[in-house]
C-alpha positions as CSV (number, residue, x, y, z in Angstrom):
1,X,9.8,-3.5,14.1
2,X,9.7,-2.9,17.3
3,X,10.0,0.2,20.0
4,X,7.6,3.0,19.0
5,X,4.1,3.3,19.2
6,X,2.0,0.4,18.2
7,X,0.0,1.8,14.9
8,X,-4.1,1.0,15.2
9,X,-5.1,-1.0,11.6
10,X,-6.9,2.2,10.6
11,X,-3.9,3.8,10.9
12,X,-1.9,1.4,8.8
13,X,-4.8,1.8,6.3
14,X,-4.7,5.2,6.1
15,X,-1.0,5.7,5.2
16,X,-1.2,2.4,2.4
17,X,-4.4,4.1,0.5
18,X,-2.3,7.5,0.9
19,X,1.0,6.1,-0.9
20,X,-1.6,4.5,-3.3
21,X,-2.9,7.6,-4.5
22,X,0.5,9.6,-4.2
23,X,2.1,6.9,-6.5
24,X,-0.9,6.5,-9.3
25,X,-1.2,2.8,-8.4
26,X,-4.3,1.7,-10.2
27,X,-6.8,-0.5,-8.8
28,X,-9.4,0.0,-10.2
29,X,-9.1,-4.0,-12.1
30,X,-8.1,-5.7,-8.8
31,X,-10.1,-9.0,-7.6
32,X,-8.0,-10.4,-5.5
33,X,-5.1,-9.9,-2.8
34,X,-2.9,-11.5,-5.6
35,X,-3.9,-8.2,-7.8
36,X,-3.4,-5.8,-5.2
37,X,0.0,-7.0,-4.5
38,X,0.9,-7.1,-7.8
39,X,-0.4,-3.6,-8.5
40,X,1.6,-2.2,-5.7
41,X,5.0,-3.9,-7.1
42,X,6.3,-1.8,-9.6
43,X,5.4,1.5,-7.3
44,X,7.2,0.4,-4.3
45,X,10.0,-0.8,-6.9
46,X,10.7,2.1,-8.8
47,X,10.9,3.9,-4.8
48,X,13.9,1.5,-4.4
């Protein structure tokens, strides 16, 4: 993406832990970067 404002990484943060509680994604078993990503699949999914 490009042309608007360049988002700080707190930023970006921010809004991902926001849709993760505004979707019910749980967490709570997550080790790994593998988990996380898997946990956030069928959210973002069902959005599509």
């Amino acid at each position: 993406m490009s042309g608007g404002k360049k988002l700080a990484n707190t930023e970006l943060m921010r809004a991902a832990v926001k849709f993760m509680l505004e979707a019910g994604v749980d967490v709570s078993g997550c080790k790994s970067e593998e988990d996380m990503l898997m946990a956030l699949k069928g959210p973002v999914e069902r959005l599509s």
